[in-house]
C-alpha positions as a Python dict, from the first residue, in 0.01 Angstrom:
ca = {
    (1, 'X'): (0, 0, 0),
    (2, 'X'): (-220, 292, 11),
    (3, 'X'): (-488, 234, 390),
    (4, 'X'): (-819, 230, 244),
    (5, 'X'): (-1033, 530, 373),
    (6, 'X'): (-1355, 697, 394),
    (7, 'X'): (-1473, 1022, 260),
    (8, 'X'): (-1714, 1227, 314),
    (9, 'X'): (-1923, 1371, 25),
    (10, 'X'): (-2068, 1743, 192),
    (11, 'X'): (-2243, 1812, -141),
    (12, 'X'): (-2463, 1506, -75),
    (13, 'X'): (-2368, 1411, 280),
    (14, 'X'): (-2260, 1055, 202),
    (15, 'X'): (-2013, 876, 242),
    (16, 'X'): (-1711, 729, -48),
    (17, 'X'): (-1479, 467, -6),
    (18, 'X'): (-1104, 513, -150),
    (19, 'X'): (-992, 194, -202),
    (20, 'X'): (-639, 190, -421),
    (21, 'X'): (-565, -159, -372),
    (22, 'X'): (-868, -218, -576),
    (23, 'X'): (-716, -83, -886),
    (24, 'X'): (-702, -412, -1079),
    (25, 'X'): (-1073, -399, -1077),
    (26, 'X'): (-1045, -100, -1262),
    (27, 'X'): (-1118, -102, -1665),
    (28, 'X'): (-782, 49, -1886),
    (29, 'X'): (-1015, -67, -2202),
    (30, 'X'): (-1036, 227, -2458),
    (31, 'X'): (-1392, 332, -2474),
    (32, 'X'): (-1650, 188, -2791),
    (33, 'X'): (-1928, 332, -2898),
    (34, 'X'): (-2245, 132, -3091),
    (35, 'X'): (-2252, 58, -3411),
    (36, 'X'): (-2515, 88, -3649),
    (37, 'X'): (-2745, -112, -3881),
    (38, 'X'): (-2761, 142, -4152),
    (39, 'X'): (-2727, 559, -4217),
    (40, 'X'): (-2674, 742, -3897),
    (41, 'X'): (-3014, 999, -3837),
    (42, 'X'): (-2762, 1216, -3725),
    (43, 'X'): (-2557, 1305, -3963),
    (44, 'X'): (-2624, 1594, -4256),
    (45, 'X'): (-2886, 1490, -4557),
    (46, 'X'): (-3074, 1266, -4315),
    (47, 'X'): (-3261, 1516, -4143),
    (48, 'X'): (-3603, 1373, -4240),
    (49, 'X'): (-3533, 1045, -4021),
    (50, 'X'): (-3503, 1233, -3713),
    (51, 'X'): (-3822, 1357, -3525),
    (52, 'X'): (-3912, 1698, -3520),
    (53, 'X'): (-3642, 1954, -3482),
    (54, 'X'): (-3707, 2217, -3251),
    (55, 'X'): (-3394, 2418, -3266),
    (56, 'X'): (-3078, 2478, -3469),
    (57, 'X'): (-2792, 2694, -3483),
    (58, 'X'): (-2696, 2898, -3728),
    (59, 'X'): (-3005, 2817, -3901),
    (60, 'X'): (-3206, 2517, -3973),
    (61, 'X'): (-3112, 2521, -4324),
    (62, 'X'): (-2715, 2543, -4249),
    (63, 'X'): (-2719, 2415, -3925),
    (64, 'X'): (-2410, 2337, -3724),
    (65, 'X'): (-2589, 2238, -3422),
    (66, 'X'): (-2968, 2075, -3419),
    (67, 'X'): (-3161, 1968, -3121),
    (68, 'X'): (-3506, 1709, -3215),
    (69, 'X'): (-3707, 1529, -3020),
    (70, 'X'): (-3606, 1228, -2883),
    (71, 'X'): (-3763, 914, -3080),
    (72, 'X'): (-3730, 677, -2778),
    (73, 'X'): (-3831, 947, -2491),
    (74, 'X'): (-3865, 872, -2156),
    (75, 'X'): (-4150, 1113, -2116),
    (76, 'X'): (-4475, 1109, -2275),
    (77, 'X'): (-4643, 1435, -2361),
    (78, 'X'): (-4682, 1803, -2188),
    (79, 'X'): (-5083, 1681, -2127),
    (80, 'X'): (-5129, 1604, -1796),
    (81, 'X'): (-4838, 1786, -1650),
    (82, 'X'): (-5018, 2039, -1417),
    (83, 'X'): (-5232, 1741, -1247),
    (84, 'X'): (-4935, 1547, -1143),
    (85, 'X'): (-4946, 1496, -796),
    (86, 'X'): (-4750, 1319, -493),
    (87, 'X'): (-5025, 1173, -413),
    (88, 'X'): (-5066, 984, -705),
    (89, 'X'): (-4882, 655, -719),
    (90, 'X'): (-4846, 624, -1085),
    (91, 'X'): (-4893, 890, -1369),
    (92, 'X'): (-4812, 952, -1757),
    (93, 'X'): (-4474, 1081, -1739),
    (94, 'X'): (-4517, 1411, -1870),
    (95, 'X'): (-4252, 1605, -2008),
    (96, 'X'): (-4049, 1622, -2262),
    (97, 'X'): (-3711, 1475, -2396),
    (98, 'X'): (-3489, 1604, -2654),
    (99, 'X'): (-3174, 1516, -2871),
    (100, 'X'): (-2905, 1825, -2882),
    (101, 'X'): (-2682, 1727, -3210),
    (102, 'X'): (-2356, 1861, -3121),
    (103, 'X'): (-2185, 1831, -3435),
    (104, 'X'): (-2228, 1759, -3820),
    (105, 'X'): (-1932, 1552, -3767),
    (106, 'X'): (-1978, 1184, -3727),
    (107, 'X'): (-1675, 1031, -3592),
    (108, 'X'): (-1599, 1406, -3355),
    (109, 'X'): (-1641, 1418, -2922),
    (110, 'X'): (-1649, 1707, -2699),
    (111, 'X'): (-1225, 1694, -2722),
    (112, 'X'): (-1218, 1708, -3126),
    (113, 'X'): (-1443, 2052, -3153),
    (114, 'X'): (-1309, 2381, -3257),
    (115, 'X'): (-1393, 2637, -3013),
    (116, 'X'): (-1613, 2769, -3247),
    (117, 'X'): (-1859, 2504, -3235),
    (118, 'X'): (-1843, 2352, -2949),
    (119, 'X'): (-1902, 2750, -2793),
    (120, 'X'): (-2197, 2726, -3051),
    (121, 'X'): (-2306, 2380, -2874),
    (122, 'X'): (-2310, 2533, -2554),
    (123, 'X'): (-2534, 2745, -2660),
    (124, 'X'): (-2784, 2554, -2800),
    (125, 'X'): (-2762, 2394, -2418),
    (126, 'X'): (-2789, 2694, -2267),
    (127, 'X'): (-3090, 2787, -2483),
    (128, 'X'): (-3247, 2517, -2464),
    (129, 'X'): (-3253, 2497, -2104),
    (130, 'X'): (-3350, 2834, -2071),
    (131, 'X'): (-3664, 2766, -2243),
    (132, 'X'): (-3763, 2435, -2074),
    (133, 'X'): (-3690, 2626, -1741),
    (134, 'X'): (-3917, 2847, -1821),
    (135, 'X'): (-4237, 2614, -1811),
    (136, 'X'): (-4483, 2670, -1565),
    (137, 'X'): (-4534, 2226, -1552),
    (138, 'X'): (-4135, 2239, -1500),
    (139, 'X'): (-3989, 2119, -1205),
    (140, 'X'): (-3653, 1914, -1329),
    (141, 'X'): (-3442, 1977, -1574),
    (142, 'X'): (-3207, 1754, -1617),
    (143, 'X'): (-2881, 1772, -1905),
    (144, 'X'): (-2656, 1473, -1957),
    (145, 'X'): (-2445, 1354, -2181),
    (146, 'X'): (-2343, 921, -2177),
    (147, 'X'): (-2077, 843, -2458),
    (148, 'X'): (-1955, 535, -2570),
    (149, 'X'): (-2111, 207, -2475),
    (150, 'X'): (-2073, 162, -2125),
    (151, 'X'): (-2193, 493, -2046),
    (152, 'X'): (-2516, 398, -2198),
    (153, 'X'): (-2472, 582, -2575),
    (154, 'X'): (-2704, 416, -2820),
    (155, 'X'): (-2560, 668, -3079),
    (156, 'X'): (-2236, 676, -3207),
    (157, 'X'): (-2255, 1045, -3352),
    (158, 'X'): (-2178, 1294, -3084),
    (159, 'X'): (-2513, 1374, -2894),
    (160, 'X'): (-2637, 1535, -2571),
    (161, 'X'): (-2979, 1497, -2381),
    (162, 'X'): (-3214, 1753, -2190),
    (163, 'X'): (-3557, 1602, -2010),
    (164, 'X'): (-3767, 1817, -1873),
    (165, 'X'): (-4005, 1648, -1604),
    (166, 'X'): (-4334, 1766, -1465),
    (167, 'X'): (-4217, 1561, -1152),
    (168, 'X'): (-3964, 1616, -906),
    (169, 'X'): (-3619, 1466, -856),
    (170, 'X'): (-3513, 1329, -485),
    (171, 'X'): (-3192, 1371, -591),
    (172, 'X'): (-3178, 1712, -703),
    (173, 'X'): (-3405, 1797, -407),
    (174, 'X'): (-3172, 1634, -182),
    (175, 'X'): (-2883, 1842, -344),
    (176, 'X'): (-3072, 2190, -301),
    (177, 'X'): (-3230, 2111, 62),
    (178, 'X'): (-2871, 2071, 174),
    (179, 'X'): (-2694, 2386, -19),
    (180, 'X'): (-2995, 2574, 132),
    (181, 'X'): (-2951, 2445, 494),
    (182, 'X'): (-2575, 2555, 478),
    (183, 'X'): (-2669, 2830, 325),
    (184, 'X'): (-2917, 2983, 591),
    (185, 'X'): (-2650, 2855, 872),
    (186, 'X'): (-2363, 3015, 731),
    (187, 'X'): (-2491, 3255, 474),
    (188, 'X'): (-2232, 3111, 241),
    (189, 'X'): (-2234, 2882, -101),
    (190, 'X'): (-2166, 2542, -11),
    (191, 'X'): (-2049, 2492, -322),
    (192, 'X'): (-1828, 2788, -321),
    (193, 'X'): (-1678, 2687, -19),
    (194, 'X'): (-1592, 2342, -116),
    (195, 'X'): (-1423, 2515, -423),
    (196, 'X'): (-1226, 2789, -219),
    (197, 'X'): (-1084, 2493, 39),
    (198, 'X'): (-982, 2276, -283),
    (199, 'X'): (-779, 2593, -444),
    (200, 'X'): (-630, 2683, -92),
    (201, 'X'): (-483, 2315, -102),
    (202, 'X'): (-438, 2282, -463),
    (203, 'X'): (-363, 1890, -453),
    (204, 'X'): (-687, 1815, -641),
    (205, 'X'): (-697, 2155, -874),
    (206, 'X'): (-634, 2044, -1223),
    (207, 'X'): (-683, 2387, -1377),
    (208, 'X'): (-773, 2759, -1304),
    (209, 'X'): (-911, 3013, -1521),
    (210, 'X'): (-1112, 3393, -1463),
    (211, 'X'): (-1441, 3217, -1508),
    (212, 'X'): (-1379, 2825, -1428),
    (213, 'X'): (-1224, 2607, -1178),
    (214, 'X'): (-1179, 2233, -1289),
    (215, 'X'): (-1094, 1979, -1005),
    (216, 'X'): (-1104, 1628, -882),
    (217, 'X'): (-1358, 1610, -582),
    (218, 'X'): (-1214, 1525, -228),
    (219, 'X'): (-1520, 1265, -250),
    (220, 'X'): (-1492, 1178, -563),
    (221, 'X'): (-1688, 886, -681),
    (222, 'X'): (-1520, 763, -980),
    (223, 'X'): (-1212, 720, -1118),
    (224, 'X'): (-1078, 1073, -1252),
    (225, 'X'): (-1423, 1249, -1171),
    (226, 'X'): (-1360, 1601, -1277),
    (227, 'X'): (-1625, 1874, -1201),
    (228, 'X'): (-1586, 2244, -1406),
    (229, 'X'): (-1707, 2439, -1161),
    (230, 'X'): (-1796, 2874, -1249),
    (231, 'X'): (-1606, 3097, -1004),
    (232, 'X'): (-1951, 3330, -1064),
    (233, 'X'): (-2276, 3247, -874),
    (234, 'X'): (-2443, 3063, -1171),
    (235, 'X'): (-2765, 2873, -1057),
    (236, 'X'): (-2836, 2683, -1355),
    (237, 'X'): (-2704, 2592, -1711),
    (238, 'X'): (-3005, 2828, -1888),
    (239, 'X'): (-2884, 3156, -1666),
    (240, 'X'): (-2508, 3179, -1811),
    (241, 'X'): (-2463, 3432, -2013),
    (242, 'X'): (-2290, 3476, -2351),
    (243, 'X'): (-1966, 3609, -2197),
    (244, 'X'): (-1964, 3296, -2046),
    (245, 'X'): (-1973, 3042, -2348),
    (246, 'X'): (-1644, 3065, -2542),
    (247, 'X'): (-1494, 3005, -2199),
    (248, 'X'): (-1667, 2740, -2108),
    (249, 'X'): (-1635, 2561, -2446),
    (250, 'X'): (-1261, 2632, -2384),
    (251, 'X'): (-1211, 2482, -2062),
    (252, 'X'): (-1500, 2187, -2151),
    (253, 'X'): (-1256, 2070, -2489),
    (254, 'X'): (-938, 2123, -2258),
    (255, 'X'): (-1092, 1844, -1974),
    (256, 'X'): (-1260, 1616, -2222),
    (257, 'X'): (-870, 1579, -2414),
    (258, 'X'): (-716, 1494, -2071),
    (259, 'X'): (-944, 1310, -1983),
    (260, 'X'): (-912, 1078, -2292),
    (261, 'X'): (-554, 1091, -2307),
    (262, 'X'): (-539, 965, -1910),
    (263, 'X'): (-841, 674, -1961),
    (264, 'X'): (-712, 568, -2285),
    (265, 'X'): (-1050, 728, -2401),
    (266, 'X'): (-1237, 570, -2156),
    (267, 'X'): (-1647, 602, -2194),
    (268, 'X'): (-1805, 830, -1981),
    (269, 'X'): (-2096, 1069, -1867),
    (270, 'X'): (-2178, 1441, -1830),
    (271, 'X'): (-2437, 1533, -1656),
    (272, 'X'): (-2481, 1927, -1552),
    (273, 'X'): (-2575, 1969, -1197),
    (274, 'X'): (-2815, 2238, -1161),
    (275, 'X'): (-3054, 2403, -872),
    (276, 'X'): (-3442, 2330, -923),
    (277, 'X'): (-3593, 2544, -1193),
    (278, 'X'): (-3761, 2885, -1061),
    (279, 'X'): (-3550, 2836, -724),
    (280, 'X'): (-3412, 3131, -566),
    (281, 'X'): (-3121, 3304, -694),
    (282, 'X'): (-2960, 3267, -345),
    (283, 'X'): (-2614, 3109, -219),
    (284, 'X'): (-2759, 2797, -265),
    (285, 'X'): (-2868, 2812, -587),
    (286, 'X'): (-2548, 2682, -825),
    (287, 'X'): (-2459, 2517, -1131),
    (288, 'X'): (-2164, 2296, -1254),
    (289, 'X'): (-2076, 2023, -1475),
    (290, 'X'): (-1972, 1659, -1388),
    (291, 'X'): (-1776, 1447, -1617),
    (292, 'X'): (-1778, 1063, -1466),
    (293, 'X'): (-1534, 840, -1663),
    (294, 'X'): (-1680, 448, -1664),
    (295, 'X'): (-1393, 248, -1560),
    (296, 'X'): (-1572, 31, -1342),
    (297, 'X'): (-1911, -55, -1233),
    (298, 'X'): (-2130, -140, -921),
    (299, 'X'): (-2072, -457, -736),
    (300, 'X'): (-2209, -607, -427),
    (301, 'X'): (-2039, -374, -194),
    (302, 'X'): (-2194, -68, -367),
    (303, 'X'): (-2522, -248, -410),
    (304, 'X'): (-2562, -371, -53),
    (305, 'X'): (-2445, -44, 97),
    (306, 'X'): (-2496, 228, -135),
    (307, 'X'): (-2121, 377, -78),
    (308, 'X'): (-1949, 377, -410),
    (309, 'X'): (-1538, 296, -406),
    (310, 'X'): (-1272, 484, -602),
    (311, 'X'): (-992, 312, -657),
    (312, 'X'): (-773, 602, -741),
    (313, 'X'): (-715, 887, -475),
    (314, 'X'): (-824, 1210, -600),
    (315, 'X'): (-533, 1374, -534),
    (316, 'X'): (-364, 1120, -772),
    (317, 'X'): (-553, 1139, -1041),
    (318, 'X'): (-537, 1546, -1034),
    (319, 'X'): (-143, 1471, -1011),
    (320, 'X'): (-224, 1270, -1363),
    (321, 'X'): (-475, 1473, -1567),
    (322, 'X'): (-254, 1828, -1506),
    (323, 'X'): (88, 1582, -1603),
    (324, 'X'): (-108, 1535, -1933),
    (325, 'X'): (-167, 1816, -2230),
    (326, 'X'): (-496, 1986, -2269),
    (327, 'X'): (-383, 2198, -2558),
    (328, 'X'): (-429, 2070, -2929),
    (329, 'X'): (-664, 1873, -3100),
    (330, 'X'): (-543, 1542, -3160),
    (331, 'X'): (-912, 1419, -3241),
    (332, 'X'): (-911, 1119, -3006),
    (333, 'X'): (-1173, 994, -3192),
    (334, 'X'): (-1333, 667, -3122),
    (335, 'X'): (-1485, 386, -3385),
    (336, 'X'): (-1698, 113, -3245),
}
């Protein structure tokens, strides 16, 4: 039996316990998604019962990819953004929330793309966040991704989210303030550091490209966490260029098959972690993407102390997702 440890998270300076003798706690469920009631909003020829689209690639007419408004946001409006204040105790929450429509296929996920659209997905991301960024009201940006129903999905059709916030995030703040502190002490990345001292051991590198490292965390807190991280100094989604894309749509379809194939298509959430718009491009300004399988939940240990437990060491899981195949698309597709 595996001695139950701690780890210690430096990208947010807390603390993860490995517990593998916890592993019966663990879900090996195949993931669901919702159902629904009547004709998915989603899909092509229903258009009109979505809200307003505000982008679509390669056209609005023919589109491949669509991002609308979200229907059930959890901002209000742009009005009111400027005055916001952390002063003030409560305020509209100004912003604005929107639906990215990854696919015109229903029953598809993230594994099932071609690299053709899921490269044009990314870019309606990227583009996306570029242009919310770019607000002067702007300060988080936040892109995440929850699919199947214990990840949160209300949809079943494949979908992504982007909310940008007139307020802050403690969170993100929290992430910056201490990639900045190591930063100005060292004058290096944190992030890049963490990544060069998981290649030089290699136990919890799951794949290697030119532009991408993907890896299971020392600290990881989830079963079969996997973060894509760019080997360039990217500081947000919105600032990677085109020669980036195909890559990353590559490498993105390649982790989302393992992934399945390891879980038994277990649900799970992206989110893209991402330096505060308009922040510095300095060495602590960096971007990568987070893909948290939901295999278990928060009990009363985690609630009472805030430590999340893993019952899978990192290094084992790593050992699993490389033993399984990336390559092909077997359309793991799943039917709620």
């Amino acid at each position: 039996m595996t001695t139950p440890t701690l780890r210690f998270d430096r990208i947010t300076e807390r603390w993860v316990s490995v517990a593998p003798a916890r592993a019966f706690t663990a879900s090996s469920v195949a993931g669901t998604l919702p159902t629904l009631s009547g004709p998915c909003p989603f899909c092509p020829g229903h258009e009109s019962a979505t809200e307003r689209s505000v982008y679509a690639l390669p056209s609005e007419a023919a589109w491949q990819v669509r991002v609308v408004e979200n229907r059930y946001p959890v901002t209000t409006s742009v009005e009111g953004a400027a005055r916001l204040h952390p002063s003030v105790r409560e305020a509209a929450a100004a912003g604005l929330h929107e639906v990215v429509v990854e696919s015109r296929d229903h029953d598809g996920d993230l594994g099932d793309y071609s690299l053709e659209q899921c490269t044009l997905a990314m870019r309606a991301y990227r583009d996306r966040v570029r242009a919310l960024e770019a607000l002067p009201w702007a300060h988080l940006v936040a892109v995440f991704r929850n699919r199947g129903r214990r990840a949160g999905s209300s949809q079943p059709h494949p979908h992504g989210q982007i909310v940008a916030l007139a307020a802050r995030s403690d969170e993100v703040e929290l992430r910056y303030a201490l990639a900045r502190s190591h930063a100005e002490q060292t004058g290096h990345s944190l992030l890049d550091e963490v990544v060069e001292q998981e290649l030089a051991a290699g136990e919890r590198i799951i794949e290697s490209t030119e532009h991408f490292v993907v890896l299971c965390p020392f600290a990881s807190h989830r079963r079969f966490e996997l973060w894509i991280v760019p080997r360039s100094p990217i500081a947000s989604l919105g600032a990677l260029d085109d020669a980036h894309l195909a890559p990353l749509a590559s490498i993105l379809g390649r982790s989302a098959r393992r992934l399945a194939r390891a879980t038994n298509g277990a649900d799970y959430n992206l989110v893209v972690r991402s330096a505060p718009p308009r922040a510095p491009s300095d060495a602590a300004a960096r971007t990568w993407i987070e893909i948290l399988p939901r295999t278990g939940g928060p009990a009363g240990y985690e609630l009472a102390t805030g430590i999340d437990i893993v019952t899978l060491r990192p290094e084992d899981a790593a050992a699993r997702l490389r033993s399984v195949s990336g390559d092909g698309l077997e359309f793991l597709k799943f039917r709620g």
